[in-house]
N, C-alpha and C positions, 0 to 999 in steps of 0.2 A: 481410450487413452492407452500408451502402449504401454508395455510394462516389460521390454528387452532392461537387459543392463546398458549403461551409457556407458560409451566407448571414452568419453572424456573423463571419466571416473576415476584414475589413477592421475590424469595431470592436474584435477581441483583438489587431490584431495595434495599432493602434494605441497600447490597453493596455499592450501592453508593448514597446513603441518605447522608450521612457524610459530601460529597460533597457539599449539596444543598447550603447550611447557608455560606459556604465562596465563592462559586461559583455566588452566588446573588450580595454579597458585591464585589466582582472582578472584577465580570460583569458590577455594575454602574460604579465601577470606571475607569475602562476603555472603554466605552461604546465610545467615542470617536474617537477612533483606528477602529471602524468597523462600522462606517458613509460610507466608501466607497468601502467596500468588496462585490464585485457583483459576485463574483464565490465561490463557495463550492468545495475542490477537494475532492475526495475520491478513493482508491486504491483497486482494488479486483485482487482474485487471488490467490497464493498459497504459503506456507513458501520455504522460502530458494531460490527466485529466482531472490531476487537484487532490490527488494521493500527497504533495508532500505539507498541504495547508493542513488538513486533516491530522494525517500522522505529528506536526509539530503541535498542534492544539491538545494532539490527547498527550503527548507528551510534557507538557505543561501541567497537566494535571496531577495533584499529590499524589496519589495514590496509582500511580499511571507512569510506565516508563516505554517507550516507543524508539527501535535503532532508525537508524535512515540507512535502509538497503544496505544491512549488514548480509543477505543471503542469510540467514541463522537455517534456515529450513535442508541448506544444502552442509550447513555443521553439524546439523542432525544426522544428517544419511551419511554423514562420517565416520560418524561413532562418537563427535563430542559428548559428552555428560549432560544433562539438566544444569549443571550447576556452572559448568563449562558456558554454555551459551546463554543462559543467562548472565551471567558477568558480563560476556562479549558487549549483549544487548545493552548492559548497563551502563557500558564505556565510550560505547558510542552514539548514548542517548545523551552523557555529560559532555561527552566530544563536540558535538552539535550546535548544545547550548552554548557553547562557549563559543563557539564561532557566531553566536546572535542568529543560528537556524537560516542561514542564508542558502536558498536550495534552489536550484534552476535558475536564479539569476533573482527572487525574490527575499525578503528579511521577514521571515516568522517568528518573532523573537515576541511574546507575549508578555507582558509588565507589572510585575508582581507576582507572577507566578511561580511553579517551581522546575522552571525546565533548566535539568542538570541538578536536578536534586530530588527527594524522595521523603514521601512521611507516609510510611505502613501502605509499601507496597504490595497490593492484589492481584495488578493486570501488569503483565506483559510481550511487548511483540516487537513484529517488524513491518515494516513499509516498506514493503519492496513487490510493488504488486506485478509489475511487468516480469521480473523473474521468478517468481512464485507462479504465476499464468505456466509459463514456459515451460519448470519442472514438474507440474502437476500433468503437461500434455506428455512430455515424455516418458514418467512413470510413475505408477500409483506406490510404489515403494518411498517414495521423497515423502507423503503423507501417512503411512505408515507408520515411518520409521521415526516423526515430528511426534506422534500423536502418545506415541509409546516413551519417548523422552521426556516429554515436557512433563509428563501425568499432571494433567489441568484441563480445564473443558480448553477445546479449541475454536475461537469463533472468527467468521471472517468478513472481512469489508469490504464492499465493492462499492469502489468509487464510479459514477459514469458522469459521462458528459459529452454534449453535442459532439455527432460522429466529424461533421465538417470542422470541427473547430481540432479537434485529437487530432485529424490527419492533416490539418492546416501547422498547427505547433510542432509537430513529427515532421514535417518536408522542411520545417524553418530552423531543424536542427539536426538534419541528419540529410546529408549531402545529397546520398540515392536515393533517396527519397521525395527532395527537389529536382532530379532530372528526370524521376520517371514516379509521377504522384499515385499512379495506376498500383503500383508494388505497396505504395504507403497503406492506398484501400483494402488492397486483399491482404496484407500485413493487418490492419488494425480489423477485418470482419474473422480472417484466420481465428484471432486474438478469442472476442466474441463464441466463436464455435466452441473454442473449449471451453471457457467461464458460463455458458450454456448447458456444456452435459455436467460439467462438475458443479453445477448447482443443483442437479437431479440428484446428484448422490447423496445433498444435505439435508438435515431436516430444518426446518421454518424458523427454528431455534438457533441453528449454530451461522444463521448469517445475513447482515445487515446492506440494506441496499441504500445506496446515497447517491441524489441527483447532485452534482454542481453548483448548478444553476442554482437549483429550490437554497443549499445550504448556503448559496452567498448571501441571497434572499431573506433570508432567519437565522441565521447562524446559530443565536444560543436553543431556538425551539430543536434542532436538529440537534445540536450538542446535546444536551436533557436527554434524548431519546438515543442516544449513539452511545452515551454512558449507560445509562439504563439498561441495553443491551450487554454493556460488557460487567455490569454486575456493581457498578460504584455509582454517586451521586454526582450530579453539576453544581456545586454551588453558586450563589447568584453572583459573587465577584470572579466563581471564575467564567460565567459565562460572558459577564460585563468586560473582562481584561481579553477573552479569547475574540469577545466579537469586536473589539476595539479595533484590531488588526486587519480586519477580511472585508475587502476593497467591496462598495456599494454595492455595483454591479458585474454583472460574470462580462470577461473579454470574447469578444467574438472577432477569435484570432484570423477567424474565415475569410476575415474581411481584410487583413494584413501582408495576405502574399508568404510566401512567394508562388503558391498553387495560384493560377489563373484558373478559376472554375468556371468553366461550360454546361453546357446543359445534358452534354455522355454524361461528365464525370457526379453531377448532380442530383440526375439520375440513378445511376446506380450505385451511386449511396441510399437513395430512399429506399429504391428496393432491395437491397439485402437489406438495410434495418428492421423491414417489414418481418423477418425472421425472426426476431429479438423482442418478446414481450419486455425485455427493460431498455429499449430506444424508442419504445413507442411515442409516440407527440413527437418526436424531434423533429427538424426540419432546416430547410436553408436560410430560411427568410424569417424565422422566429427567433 
């Protein structure tokens, strides 16, 4: 990973200057709500692979508050405060629920639970795995500077999911991606290389691996154990309320276009996977 200073550095941070001055004021005022947050969660990883079903479930949860790609890791490397970005997080985990969690064009709005509200908050993070991927390959300062902020263990998610279906859902929403699907490949195995070495840097503790598939498959057995990880319980209505929403079976977006898959391009998905002990079993026709 490299570890230059980014040259964009003065126009984000600019971005979000704006921030500071009510980020300050949010932050005393609820400074109280994060006396007992001992975990930081954070998601890395790649677009389109079921980061925002996840991140809305655990957000649903009491004790559990989750932004939707607030970036908080690059307010870190800002110089916001602990208490600064946790607010943030806070604002736009109540932001969300209020819009009934509608994310990529899906409604993750769980029922009865507490998304957009909080009872003796422990964990908090962000879903923002594709730019989190991004800022960890550019410098190992963004997680530094996270880790030293938050003072809380830091632990992280990785969501995966069938590589043809990632780069089938990426071509069907991002235009260069439908003219030249070959960029979308080496964009999402790019992706891969680094969630590869910056898994070597973790220990077996600070991070949770989650298939797609398996979690549409069992939802609450994978919830149970995805809490458990981040230090708090599932209990059985919220597993009942969370797996209420999470569609039977996983979409196999592969099969929807607009990528016309061949036997080059299906190919050489299998074999770079074959590099990635976590795409092992995947495949075209499974």
């Amino acid at each position: 990973m490299l570890t230059k200073e980014l040259p964009l550095h003065i126009a984000k941070a600019a971005q979000a200057g704006w921030l500071y001055v009510p980020s300050l004021l949010g932050g005393a005022r609820n400074r109280q709500h994060f006396d007992k947050v001992n975990t930081y969660c954070e998601f890395i990883g790649y677009p389109r692979s079921g980061h925002s079903l996840i991140g809305a479930l655990l957000n649903a949860h009491p004790n559990i508050a989750v932004a939707h790609e607030l970036a908080a890791m690059r307010y870190a490397y800002l110089g916001f405060s602990r208490e600064q970005i946790f607010y943030l997080i806070l604002r736009n985990a109540r932001r969300a629920a209020r819009e009934g969690e509608v994310l990529g064009g899906y409604v993750y709005n769980v029922p009865n639970q507490w998304q957009g509200r909080i009872s003796d908050l422990r964990v908090i993070g962000d879903k923002e795995g594709y730019g989190t991927t991004l800022r960890l390959r550019l410098s190992d300062r963004y997680l530094e500077r996270l880790r030293s902020v938050v003072r809380a263990k830091v632990r992280f998610v990785h969501v995966v999911r069938n590589p043809y279906d990632v780069v089938s859902t990426r071509a069907r929403r991002v235009r260069r991606f439908a003219k030249n699907p070959m960029l979308c490949i080496q964009d999402f195995f790019s992706l891969c290389d680094t969630v590869a070495d910056f898994r070597q840097t973790l220990e077996s503790d600070e991070i949770f691996e989650l298939r797609h598939e398996s979690f549409v498959r069992d939802p609450k057995k994978h919830l149970v154990n995805l809490c458990g990880f981040l230090g708090v319980e599932a209990s059985d209505e919220y597993q009942r309320d969370c797996g209420s929403i999470v569609f039977e079976t996983p979409h196999r977006s592969r099969h929807a276009g607009p990528i016309k898959w061949d036997g080059t391009m299906i190919d050489l998905v299998s074999e770079e996977a074959k590099r990635f002990p976590f795409l092992d079993g995947y495949s075209f026709e499974d």
